[in-house]
N, C-alpha and C positions, 0 to 999 in steps of 0.2 A: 306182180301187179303192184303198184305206185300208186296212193293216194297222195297226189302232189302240194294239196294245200297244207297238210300236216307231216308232211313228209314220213307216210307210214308204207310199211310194206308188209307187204303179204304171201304166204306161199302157196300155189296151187292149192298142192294137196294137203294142205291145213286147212282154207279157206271153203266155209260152209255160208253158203252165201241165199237168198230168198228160200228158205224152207222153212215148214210148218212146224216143225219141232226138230231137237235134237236131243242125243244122248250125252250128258256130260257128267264125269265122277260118278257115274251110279244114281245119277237123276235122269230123268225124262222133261223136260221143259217146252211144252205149246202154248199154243194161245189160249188155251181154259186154264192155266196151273202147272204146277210145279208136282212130280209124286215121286217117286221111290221105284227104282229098276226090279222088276223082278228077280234078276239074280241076287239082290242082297235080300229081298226077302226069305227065298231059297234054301241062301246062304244060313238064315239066322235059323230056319227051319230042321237044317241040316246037322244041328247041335244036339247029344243027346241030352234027355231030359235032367238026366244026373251028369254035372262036371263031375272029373275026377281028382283035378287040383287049382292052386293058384293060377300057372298060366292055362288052364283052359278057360276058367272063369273069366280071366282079363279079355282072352280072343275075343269071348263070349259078347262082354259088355263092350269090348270095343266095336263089333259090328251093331249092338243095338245102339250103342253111341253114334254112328253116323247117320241112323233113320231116327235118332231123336226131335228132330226140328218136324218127326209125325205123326210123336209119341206120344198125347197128353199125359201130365203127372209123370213122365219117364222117374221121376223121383223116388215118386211112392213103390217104384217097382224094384229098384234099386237097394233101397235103404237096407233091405235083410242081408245083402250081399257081402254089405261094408266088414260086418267082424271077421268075415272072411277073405276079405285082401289085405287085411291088417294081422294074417299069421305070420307067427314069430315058431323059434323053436321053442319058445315055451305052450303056446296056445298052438295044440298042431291043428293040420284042416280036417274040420268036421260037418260034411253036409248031412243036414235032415233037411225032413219033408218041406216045410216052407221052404225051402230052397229051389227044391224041385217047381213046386207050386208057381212061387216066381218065374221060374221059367216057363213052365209052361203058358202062362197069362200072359208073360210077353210075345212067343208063339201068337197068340192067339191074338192078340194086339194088333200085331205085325200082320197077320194075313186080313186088317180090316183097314188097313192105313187109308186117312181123307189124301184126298185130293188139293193142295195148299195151291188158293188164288194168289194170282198176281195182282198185286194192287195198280 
């Protein structure tokens, strides 16, 4: 398909054309807003409560990273994390409980995510 004034084109079966919502990256986007796919919520769920190293803790933040734009304060959730991406072989990895805690509160964050209007 050929939009002739701009000379764009289009392929079938990529082309998602008069519908009420779609799925893109792990968003849902209609005409009330913008939210978060249930599978990444899922996803973040599906983490235990205790990481057991560096890269689990990265996975971790990395999937709460991409539901951050429905996170308030994603920051405040964060911040106990930091001395623990920053081990060295000198400071080796030591999760305690606020760590936990943090996860969990994000859990729990995450299974009450708004709804983000579209302006």
């Amino acid at each position: 398909m050929h939009v002739i004034e701009n000379d764009w084109c289009f392929l079938k079966k990529k082309a998602i054309i008069a519908v009420n919502k779609i799925e893109f990256l792990g968003i849902l986007i209609d005409e009330t807003g913008i939210e978060l796919q249930d599978h990444i919520v899922e996803k973040i769920h599906n983490f235990p409560d205790v990481l057991k190293d560096k890269k689990h803790l990265q996975s971790f933040l990395g999937v709460v990273n991409f539901a951050g734009i429905f996170i308030k304060d994603l920051a405040k959730y964060r911040k106990d994390f930091r001395p623990l991406l920053k081990e060295t072989e000198i400071s080796k990895w030591k999760w305690e409980e606020i760590h936990t805690q943090r996860v969990r509160e994000l859990k729990q964050v995450c299974s009450n995510l708004p709804k983000l209007v579209i302006p």
